[in-house]
C-alpha positions in Angstrom: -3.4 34.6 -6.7 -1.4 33.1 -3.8 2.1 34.3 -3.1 3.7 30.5 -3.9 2.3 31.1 -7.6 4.2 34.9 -8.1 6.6 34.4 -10.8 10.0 36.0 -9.1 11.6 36.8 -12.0 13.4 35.3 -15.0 16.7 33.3 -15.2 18.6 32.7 -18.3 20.1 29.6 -18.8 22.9 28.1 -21.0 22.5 26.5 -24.8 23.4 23.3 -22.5 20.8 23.5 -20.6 18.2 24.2 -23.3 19.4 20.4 -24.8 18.4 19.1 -21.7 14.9 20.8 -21.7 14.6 19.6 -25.4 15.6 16.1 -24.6 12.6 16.2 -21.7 14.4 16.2 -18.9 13.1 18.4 -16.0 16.7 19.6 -14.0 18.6 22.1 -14.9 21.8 22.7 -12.9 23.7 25.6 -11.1 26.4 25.0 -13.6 23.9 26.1 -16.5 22.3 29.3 -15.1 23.9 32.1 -16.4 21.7 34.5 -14.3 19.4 34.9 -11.8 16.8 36.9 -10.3 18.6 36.8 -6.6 15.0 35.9 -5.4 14.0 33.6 -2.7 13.0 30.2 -3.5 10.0 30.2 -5.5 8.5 29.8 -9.3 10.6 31.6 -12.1 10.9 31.9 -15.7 13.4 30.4 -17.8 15.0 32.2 -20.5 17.3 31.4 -23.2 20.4 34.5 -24.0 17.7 35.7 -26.7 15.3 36.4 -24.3 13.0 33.7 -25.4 10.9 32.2 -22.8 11.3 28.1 -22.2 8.7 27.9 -19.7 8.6 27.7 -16.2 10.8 26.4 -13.1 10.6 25.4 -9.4 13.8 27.5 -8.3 16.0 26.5 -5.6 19.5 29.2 -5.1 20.7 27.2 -3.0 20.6 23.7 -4.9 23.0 22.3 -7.3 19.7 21.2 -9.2 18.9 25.3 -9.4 16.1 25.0 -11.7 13.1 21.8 -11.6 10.4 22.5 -14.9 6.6 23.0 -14.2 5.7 24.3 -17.5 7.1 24.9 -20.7 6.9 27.4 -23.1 4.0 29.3 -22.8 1.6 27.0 -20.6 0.1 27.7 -17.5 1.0 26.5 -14.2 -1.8 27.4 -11.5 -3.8 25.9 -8.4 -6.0 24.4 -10.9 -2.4 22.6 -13.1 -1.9 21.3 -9.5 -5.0 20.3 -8.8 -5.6 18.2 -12.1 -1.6 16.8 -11.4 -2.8 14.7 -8.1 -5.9 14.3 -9.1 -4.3 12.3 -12.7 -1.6 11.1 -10.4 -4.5 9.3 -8.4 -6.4 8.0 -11.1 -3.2 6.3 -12.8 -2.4 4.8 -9.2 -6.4 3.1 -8.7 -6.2 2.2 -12.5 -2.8 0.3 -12.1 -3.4 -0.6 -8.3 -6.9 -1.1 -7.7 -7.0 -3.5 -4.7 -4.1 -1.4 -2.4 -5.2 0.8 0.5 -1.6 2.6 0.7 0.3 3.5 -2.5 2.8 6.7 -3.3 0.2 9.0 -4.2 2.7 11.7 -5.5 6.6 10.6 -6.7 8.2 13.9 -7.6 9.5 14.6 -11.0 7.8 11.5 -12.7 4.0 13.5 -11.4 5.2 16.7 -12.2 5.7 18.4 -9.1 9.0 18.3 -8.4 10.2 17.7 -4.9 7.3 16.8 -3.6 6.6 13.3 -2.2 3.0 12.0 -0.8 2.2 8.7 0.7 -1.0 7.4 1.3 -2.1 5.1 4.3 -5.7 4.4 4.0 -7.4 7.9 5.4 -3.9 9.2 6.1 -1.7 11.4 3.9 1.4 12.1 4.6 3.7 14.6 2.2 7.2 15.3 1.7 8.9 18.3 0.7 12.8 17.7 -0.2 14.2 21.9 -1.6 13.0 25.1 -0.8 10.8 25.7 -4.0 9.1 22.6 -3.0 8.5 23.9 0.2 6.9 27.1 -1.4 4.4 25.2 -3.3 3.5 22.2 -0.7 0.7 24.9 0.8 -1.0 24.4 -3.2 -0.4 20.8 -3.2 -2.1 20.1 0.5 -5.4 22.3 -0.7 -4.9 20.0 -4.1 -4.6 16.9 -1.6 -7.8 17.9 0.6 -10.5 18.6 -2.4 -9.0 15.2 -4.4 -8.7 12.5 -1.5 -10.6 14.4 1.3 -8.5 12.1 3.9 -9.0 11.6 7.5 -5.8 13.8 8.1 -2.7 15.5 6.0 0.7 15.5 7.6 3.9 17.0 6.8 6.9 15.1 6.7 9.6 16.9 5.9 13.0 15.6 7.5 14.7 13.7 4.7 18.0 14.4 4.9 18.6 15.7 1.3 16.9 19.1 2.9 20.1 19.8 4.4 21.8 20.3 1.3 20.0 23.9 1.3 19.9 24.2 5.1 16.6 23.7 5.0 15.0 23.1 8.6 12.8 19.7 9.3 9.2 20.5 8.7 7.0 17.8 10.7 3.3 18.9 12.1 0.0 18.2 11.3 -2.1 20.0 8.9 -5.1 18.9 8.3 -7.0 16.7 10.7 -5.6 15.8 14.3 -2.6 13.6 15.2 -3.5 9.9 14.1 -1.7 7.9 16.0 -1.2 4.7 14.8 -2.2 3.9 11.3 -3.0 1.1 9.8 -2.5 -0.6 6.2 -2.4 -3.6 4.2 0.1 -5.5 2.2 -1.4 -8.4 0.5 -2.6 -10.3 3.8 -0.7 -8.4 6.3 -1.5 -5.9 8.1 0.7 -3.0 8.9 1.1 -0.3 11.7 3.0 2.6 11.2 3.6 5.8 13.2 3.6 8.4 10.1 4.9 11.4 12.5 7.8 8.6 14.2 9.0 6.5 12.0 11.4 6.3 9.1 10.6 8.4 5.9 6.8 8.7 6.0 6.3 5.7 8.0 7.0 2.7 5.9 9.2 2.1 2.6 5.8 1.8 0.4 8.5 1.6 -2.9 9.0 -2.2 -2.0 5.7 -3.1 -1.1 4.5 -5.1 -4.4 7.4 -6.6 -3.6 7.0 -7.8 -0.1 4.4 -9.5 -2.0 5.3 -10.8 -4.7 8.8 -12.6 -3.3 6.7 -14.3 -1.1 6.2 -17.7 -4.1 9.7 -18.2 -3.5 9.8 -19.0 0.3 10.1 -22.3 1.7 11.8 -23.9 4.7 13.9 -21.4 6.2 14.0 -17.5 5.7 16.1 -14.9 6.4 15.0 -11.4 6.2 18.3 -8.4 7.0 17.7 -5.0 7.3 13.9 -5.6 7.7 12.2 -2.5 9.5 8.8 -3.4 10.3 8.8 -7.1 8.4 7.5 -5.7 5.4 9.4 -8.9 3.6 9.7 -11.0 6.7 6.0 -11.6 7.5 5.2 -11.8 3.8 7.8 -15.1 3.6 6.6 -16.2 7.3 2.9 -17.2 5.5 5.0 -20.0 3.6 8.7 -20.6 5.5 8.7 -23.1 8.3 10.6 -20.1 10.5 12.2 -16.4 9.7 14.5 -14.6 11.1 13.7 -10.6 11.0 17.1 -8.6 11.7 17.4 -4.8 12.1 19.9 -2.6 14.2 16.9 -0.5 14.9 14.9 -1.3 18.6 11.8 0.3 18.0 11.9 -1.3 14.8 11.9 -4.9 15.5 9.4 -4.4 18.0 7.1 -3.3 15.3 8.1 -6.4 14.0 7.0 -8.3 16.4 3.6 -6.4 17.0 2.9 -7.0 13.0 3.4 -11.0 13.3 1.2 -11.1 16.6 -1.3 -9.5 14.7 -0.7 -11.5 11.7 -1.2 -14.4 13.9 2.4 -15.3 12.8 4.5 -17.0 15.4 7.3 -18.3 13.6 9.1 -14.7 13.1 12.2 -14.3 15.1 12.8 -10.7 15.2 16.2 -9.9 15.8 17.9 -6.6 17.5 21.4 -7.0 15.5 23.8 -5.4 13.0 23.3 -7.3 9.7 26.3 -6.4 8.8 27.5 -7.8 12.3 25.2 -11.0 12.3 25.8 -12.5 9.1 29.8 -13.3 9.6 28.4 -14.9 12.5 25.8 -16.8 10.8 28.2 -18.4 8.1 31.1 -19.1 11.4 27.9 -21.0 12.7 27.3 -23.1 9.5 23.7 -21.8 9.1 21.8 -22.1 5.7 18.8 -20.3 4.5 16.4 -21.3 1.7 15.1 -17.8 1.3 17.5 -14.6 2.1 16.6 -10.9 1.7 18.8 -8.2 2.3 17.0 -4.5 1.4 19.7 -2.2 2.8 19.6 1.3 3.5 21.0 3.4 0.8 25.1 3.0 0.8 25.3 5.6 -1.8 23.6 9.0 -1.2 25.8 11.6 -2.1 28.5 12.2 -4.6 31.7 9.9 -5.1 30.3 7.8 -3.2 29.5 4.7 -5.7 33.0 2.8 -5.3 32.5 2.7 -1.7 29.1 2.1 -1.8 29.8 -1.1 -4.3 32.3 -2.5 -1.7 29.7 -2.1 0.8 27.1 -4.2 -1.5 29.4 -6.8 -2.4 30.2 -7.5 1.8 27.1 -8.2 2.7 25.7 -10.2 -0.6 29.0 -12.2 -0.5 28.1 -13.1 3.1 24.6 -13.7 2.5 25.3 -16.1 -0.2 27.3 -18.1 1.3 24.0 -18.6 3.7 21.6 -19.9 1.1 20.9 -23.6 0.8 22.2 -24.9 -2.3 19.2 -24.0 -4.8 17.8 -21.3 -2.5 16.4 -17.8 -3.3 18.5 -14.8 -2.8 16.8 -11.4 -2.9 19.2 -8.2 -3.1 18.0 -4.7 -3.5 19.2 -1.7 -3.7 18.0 1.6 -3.1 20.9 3.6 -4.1 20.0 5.4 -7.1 23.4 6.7 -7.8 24.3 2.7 -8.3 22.8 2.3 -12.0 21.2 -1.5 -12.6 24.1 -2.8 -14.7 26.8 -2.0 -12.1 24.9 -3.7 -8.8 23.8 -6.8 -11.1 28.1 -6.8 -11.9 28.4 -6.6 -8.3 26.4 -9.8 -7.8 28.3 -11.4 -10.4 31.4 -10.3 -8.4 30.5 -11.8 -4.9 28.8 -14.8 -6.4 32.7 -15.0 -7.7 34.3 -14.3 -4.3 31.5 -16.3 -2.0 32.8 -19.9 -4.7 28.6 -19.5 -5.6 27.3 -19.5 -8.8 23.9 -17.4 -10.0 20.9 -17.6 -11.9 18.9 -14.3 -12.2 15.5 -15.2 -12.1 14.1 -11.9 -12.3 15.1 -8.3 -12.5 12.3 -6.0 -10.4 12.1 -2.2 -9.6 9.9 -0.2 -7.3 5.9 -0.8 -8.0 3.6 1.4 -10.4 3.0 3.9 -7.6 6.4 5.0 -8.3 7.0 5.8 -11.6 10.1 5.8 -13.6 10.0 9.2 -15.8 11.1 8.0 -19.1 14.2 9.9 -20.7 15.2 10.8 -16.8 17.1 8.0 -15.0 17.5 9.3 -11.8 13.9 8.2 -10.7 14.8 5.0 -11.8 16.6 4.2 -8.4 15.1 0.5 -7.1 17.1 -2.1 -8.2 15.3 -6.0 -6.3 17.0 -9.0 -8.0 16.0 -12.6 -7.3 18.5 -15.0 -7.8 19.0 -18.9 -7.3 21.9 -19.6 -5.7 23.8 -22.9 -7.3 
């Protein structure tokens, strides 16, 4: 039996905790452990006072989230439980997503591995570890990854900065396979190129991508596409807006841009080097109107008390951005804050609608594609807020 799959030891938990576990929900927290093994990271069991045996847990000392559920009670969790994990986790993605070459192929808690994050780019996979027990078990999950998709190449991405939490180092290198370069993908009619050992995350933001699509009925005439990274809503509103404007701070970024709509044979994408936050006070001193806007922001709200300022921060830039849309036009806000829950950005909307003299219709109320699941009974994967809203 490989090392990652030794059982460390057994750590009892509080009655609170054991409500959680009832109720579903995978996490329990440092607050609830009323003992522990003093191992390293690694899989343990998880006890109640009476000795009785709840099942077992990813263990991370070093986390707030201490303990993230495998198994419960009495059921086993082995190289072949991983194995048949991506291999289900695959089969839901081709059932619901049939016609994609790049999808999430693993999202965490809502596959049951927790911590673990895998994107697929055609022949490319690229995985994420984000604690230390994760870490431990993404050895398993790459041998699960290599017999199930038997890709070109497996990489390692693990940088995010919710590692440092547990001063855990970054973790990028290949592991299967040989450097790839550039990699190529589609979305809808677009083709993208992404660097999976450069750029952000794992090399694109694959949560929106349905959307990238989808948004693109409601362009016409003019677009305006902030915070875009590699165009992924830009070129998609370019196939039916008279011109776009593509602005990210990032350099390297909006040349990808720019490479994407060559390719696309798009020349009516005007990719811009700017500041959103920066460009759109300028655009509305100018007198500029846009039928289509999109703003998909980084996330404003990452760690703890930081909603309120995060909110503030979301109602700037949508105030400024509405007053850019044509009377009638299409706004698009996301969100990618998960701390932000979906009632208090659509209030926030309401709020700069209020402050920009605009009123709103929501047209539709959209979330991250099937390839990233929302775990019912556990919120916190529920994290993609994408409004689209008319603009009166």
């Amino acid at each position: 039996m490989s090392d990652a799959l030794t059982v460390r030891g057994q750590v009892v938990v509080a009655e609170k905790a054991l409500k959680r576990l009832r109720l579903q929900h995978p996490w329990i927290y440092r607050t609830d452990v009323v003992r522990t093994p003093h191992a390293e990271a690694g899989l343990v069991s998880v006890v109640s006072a009476d000795g009785r045996v709840h099942g077992t847990a990813m263990y991370s000392p070093r986390s707030m989230i201490t303990l993230r559920m495998v198994a419960r009670g009495k059921e086993p969790f082995d190289q072949s439980v991983i194995d048949d994990r991506v291999a289900q986790a695959k089969e839901r993605r081709e059932r619901l997503m049939p016609d994609v070459d790049a999808f999430r192929a693993l999202h965490g808690e809502s596959d049951q591995l927790p911590g673990i994050f895998v994107d697929r780019y055609a022949d490319c996979l690229v995985a994420q570890s984000t604690t230390a027990s994760a870490d431990v078990l993404m050895p398993l999950v790459v041998s699960a990854l290599e017999k199930i998709y038997n890709p070109r190449t497996i990489i390692i991405r693990s940088d995010a900065g919710a590692r440092s939490r547990e001063d855990l180092e970054p973790d990028v290198r290949v592991v299967i396979g040989e450097a790839p370069g550039r990699v190529a993908y589609h979305e809808g009619a677009i083709t993208h190129s992404i660097d999976p050992l450069g750029d952000q995350k794992t090399g694109s933001f694959l949560d929106q991508a349905v959307n990238h699509v989808h948004i693109a009925r409601y362009a016409k005439g003019t677009g305006l596409d902030c915070f875009t990274y590699h165009g992924g809503f830009a070129l998609q509103l370019a196939q039916k807006c008279d011109s776009v404007m593509a602005v990210d701070v990032s350099a390297r970024a909006v040349e990808r841009v720019k490479s994407n709509a060559a390719a696309a044979g798009l020349s009516n994408v005007d990719a811009v080097h700017k500041d959103a936050f920066e460009l759109l006070p300028e655009l509305v001193r100018e007198g500029r109107r846009f039928d289509t806007v999109v703003l998909d922001p980084p996330a404003f709200a990452s760690g703890k008390n930081t909603e309120e300022s995060a909110l503030r921060a979301y109602n700037e830039v949508n105030l400024r951005a509405m007053k850019l849309v044509a009377p009638n036009g299409v706004l698009v806000s996301c969100s990618c804050s998960g701390r932000i829950r979906p009632e208090a950005f659509d209030e926030m909307l309401v709020e700069a609608a209020r402050s920009a003299h605009r009123s709103i219709h929501f047209i539709e109320r959209r979330a991250a594609g099937p390839d990233h699941p929302v775990m019912g009974g556990v919120p916190e994967t529920d994290y993609l807020k994408c409004r689209v809203l008319t603009v009166i």
